[in-house]
C-alpha positions in Angstrom: -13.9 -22.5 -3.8 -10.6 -20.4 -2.4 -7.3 -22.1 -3.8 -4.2 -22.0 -2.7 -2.5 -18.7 -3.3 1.3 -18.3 -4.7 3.2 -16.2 -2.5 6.3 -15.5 -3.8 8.4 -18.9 -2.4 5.0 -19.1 0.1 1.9 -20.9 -0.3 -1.4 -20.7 1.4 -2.6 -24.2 2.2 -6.0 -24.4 0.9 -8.6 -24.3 3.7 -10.0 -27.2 5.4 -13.2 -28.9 4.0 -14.0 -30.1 7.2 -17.2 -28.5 8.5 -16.6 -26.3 11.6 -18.9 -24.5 13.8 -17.8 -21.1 12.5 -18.5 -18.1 14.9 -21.0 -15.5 13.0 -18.6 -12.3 13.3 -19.2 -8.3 12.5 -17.7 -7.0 9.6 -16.3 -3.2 9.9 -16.0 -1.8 6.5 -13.6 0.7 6.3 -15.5 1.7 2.9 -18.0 3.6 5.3 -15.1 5.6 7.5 -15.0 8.8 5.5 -18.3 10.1 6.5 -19.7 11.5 9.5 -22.6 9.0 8.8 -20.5 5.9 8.3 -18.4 6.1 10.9 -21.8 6.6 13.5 -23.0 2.9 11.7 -19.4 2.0 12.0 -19.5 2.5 16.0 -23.1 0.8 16.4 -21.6 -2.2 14.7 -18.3 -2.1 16.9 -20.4 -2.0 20.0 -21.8 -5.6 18.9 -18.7 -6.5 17.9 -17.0 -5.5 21.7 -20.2 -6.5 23.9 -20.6 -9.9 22.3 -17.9 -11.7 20.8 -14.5 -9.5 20.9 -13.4 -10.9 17.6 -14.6 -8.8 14.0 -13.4 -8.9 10.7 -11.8 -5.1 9.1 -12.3 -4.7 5.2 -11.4 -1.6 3.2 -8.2 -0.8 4.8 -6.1 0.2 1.9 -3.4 -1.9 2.7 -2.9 -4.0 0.0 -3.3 -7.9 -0.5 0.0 -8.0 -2.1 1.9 -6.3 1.1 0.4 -8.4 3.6 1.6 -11.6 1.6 5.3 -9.8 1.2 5.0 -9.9 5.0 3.9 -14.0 5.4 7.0 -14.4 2.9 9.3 -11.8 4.8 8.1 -14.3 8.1 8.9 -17.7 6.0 11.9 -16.8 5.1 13.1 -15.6 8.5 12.1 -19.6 9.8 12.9 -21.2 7.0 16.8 -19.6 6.5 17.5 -18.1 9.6 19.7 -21.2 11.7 18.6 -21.8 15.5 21.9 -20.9 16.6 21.3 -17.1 14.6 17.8 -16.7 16.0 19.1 -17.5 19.6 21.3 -14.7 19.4 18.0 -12.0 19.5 16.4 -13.8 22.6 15.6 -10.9 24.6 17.9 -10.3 27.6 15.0 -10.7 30.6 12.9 -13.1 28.9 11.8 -14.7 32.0 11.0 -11.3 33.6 8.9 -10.4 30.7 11.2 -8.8 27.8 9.9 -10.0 24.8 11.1 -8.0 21.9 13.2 -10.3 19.5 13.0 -14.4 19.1 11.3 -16.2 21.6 12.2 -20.2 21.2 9.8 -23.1 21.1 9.6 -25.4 24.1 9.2 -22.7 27.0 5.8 -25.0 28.0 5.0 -28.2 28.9 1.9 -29.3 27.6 1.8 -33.2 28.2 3.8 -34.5 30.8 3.3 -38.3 29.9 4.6 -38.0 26.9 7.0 -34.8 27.6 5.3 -32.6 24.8 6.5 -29.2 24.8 4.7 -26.4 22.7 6.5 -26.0 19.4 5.5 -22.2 19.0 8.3 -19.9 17.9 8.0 -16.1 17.7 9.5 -13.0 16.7 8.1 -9.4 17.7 9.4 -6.1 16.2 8.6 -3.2 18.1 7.9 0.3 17.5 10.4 2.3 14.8 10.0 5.4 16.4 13.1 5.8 18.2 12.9 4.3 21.8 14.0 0.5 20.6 17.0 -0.7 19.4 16.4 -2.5 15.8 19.4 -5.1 16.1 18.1 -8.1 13.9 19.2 -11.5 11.9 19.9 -10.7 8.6 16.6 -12.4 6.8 15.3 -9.3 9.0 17.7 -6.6 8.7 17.5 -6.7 4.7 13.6 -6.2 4.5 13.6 -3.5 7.5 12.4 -0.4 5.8 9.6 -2.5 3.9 8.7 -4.2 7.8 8.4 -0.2 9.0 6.6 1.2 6.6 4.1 -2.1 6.3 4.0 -1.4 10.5 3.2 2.5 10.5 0.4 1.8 8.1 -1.8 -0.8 10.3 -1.5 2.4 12.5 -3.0 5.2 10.2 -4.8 2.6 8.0 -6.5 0.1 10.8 -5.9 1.3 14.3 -6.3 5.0 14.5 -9.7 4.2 12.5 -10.4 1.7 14.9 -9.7 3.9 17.9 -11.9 6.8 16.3 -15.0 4.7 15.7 -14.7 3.3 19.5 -14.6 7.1 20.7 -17.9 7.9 19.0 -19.5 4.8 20.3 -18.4 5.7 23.5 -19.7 9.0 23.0 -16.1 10.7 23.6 -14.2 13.0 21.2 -12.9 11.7 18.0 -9.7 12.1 18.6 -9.8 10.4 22.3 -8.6 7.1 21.7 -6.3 8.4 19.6 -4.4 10.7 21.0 -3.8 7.3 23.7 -1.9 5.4 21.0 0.1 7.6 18.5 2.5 5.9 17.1 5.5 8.4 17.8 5.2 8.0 22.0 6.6 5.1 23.5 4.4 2.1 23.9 5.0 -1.4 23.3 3.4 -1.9 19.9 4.9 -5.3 18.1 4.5 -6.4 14.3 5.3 -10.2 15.1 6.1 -13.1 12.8 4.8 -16.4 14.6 5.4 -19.5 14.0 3.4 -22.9 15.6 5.1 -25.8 14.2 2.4 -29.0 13.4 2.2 -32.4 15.7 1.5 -35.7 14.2 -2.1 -36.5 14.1 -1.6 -39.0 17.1 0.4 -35.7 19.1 -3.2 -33.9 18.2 -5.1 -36.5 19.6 -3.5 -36.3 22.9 -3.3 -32.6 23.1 -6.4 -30.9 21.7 -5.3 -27.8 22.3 -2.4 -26.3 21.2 -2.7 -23.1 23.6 -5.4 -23.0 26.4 -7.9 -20.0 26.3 -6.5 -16.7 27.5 -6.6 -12.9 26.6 -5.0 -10.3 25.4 -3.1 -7.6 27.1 -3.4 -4.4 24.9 -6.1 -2.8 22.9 -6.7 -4.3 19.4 -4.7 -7.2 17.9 -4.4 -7.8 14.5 -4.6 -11.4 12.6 -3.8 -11.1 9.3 -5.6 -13.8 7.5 -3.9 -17.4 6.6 -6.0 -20.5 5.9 -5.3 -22.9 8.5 -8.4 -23.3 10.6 -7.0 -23.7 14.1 -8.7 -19.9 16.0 -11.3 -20.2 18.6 -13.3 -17.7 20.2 -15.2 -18.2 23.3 -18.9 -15.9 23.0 -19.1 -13.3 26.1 -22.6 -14.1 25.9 -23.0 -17.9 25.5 -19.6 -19.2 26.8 -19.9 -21.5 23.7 -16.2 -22.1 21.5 -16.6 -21.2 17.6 -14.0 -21.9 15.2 -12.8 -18.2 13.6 -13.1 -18.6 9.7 -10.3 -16.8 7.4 -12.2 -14.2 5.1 -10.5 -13.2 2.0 -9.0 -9.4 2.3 -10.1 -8.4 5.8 -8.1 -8.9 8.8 -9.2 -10.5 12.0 -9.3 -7.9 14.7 -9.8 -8.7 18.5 -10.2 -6.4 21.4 -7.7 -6.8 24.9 -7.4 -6.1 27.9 -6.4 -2.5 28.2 -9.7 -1.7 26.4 -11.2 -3.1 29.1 -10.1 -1.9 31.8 -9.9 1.5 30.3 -14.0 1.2 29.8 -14.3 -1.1 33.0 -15.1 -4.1 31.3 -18.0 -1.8 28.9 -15.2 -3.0 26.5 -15.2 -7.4 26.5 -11.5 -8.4 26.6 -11.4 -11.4 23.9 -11.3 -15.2 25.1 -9.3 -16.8 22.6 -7.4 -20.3 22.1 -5.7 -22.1 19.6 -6.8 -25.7 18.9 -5.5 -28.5 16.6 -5.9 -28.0 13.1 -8.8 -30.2 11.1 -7.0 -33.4 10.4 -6.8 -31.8 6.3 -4.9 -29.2 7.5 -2.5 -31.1 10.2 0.5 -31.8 7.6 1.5 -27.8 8.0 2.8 -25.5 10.0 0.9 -22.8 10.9 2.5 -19.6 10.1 1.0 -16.2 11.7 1.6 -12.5 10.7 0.0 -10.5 13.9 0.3 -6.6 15.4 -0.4 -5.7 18.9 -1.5 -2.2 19.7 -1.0 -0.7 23.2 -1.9 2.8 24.8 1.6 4.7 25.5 3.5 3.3 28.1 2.8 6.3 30.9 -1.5 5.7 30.6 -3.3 4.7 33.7 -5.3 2.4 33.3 -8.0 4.2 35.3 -11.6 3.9 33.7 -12.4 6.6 31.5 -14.5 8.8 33.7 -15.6 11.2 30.4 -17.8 8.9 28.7 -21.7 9.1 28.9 -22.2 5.9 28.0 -20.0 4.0 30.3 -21.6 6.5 33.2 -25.2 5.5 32.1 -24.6 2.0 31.4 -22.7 1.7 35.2 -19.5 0.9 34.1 -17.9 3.7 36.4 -14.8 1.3 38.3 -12.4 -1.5 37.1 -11.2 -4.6 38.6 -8.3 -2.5 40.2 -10.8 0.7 41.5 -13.0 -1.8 42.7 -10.9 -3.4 44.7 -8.7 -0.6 45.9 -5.8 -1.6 44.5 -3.2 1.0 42.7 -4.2 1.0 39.1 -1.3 0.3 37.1 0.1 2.4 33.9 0.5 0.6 30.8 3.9 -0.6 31.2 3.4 -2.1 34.5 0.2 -3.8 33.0 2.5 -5.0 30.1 5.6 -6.1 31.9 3.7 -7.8 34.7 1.8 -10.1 32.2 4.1 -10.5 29.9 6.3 -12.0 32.7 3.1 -14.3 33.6 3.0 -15.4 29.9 6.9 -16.0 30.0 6.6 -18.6 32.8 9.4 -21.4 32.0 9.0 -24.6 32.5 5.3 -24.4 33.0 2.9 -27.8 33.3 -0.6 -27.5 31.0 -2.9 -27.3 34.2 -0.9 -26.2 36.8 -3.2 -24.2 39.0 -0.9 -22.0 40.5 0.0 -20.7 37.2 -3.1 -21.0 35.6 -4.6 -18.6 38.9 -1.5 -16.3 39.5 -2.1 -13.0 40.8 0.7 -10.6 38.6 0.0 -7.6 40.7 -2.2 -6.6 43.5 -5.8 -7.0 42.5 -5.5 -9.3 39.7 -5.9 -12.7 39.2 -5.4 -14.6 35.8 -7.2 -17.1 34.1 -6.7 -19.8 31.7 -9.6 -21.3 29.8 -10.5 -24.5 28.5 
């Protein structure tokens, strides 16, 4: 049975006894990758993975146990020391308009009106250390800064550019395709982010439920490093039905977005996720998160990939913009236009014109329950 883990100052909390409806997930195991024939079982697996539920677990990615818990601790410390009036000091200048580089405060969202509930989700992101951002931090980030980059450039050549190879094969395009979309030295907005949703009392669960509605998204892959506290749900593309996402020991969580999908018009299943209340064994703690989101460069259109056999066979030839005759939008109109969605101040839990609201011609959002 998995105990709690020491973590420097940090420890896991150990994981719920409750019995969830977990979801049955793929497992890509990086083990197989340096072979032509591993990575072709590698990409028949990742098609499953795509098509059916969005989520999959990663093993074998020779990142080590021990770095991914320097970064939870790196994360604790920057909550636990760091005082409110420090972290408001790195709240992005055009937050509202869909900056998002820096601390975001808890409290932007309404989520019971009765009781005037806000959300109690803080965030940091750190983007790219490739030259195009501006690395002006609080100090419980500054000091560890060289340890955050190199831990960040190694998800790309360890995880993602993997990732993005085995998807070319399955899609039947060159290696190097996917790839040469999302190197780490050209401008896109890639973020390592420390996250932070602080608990409710059991009665504040009871009322809410849900601690974030069911959304997607907006890049390629994201990564969920794993931490105990059962609180994930996925939504299958193929059933509809809500599973609970279980931690595994040494794999990260990987799902896919919504630049995938449009890039394959919708070949590629942009993941419907939310976050629900913890089981009541695990509602005494806050739920810390250690995540990266991976975007194509900033200057891709987001036209469907016209190059691949499989999505010409299999009639995925025009996305939601093509279809509609709407300008297709490069990545970092994509990006800034949800992001400023997501941003929304003030917004009420169930407020339909949010929950609908078209962020540029041709698209509609969704929320899920």
């Amino acid at each position: 049975m998995p105990v709690p883990v020491e973590l420097g100052a940090y420890n896991y909390v150990a994981e719920t006894k409750e019995d969830l409806d977990w979801a049955d997930l793929v497992t890509i195991d990086l083990s197989l990758y340096s072979t032509p024939e591993g990575r072709k079982q590698l990409a028949h697996n990742l098609i499953k993975a795509v098509r059916e539920d969005g989520f999959f677990y990663v093993k074998n990615f020779n990142i080590s146990q021990e770095r991914v818990n320097r970064q939870f601790w790196i994360g604790k410390q920057f909550y636990e020391t760091t005082p409110l009036e420090e972290k408001l000091k790195h709240v992005p200048e055009g937050l509202d308009n869909g900056a998002f580089n820096g601390y975001v405060p808890a409290g932007r969202r309404i989520l019971d009106v009765e009781s005037g509930l806000r959300d109690r989700v803080e965030v940091y992101n750190i983007p790219k250390f490739n030259g195009d951002f501006k690395h002006a931090h609080p100090p419980a980030i500054t000091e560890h800064l060289p340890e955050i980059e190199e831990f960040a450039r190694s998800l790309h050549s360890e995880i993602l550019d993997p990732l993005h190879t085995i998807l070319a094969i399955a899609l039947e395009l060159p290696e190097d395709y996917l790839r040469n979309l999302h190197t780490y030295e050209k401008k896109s907005e890639d973020h390592l982010r420390y996250m932070k949703y602080g608990k409710f009392s059991p009665e504040e669960n009871e009322k809410l439920g849900l601690w974030g509605r069911g959304h997607t998204d907006l890049g390629s892959f994201t990564l969920l490093f794993r931490q105990p506290v059962a609180a994930l749900q996925i939504r299958n593309h193929i059933t509809g039905e809500w599973k609970w996402v279980k931690p595994q020991d040494g794999t990260v969580t990987v799902n896919t977005c919504d630049a995938l999908n449009l890039l394959t018009a919708g070949y590629v299943r942009s993941t419907i996720h939310r976050v629900h209340s913890p089981p009541k064994d695990q509602q005494h703690v806050d739920r810390l998160g250690l995540l990266y989101f991976s975007r194509p460069h900033n200057d891709v259109k987001l036209a469907t990939i016209k190059e691949s056999p499989v999505l010409q066979r299999e009639g995925f030839t025009q996305n939601a913009f093509e279809a509609s005759g709407n300008p297709v939008p490069t990545m970092e109109e994509w990006t800034f236009a949800k992001q400023k969605w997501q941003r929304t101040k003030n917004v009420v839990r169930g407020d339909p014109k949010f929950e609908t609201a078209q962020i540029l011609p041709g698209w509609n959002e969704k929320v899920y329950t």
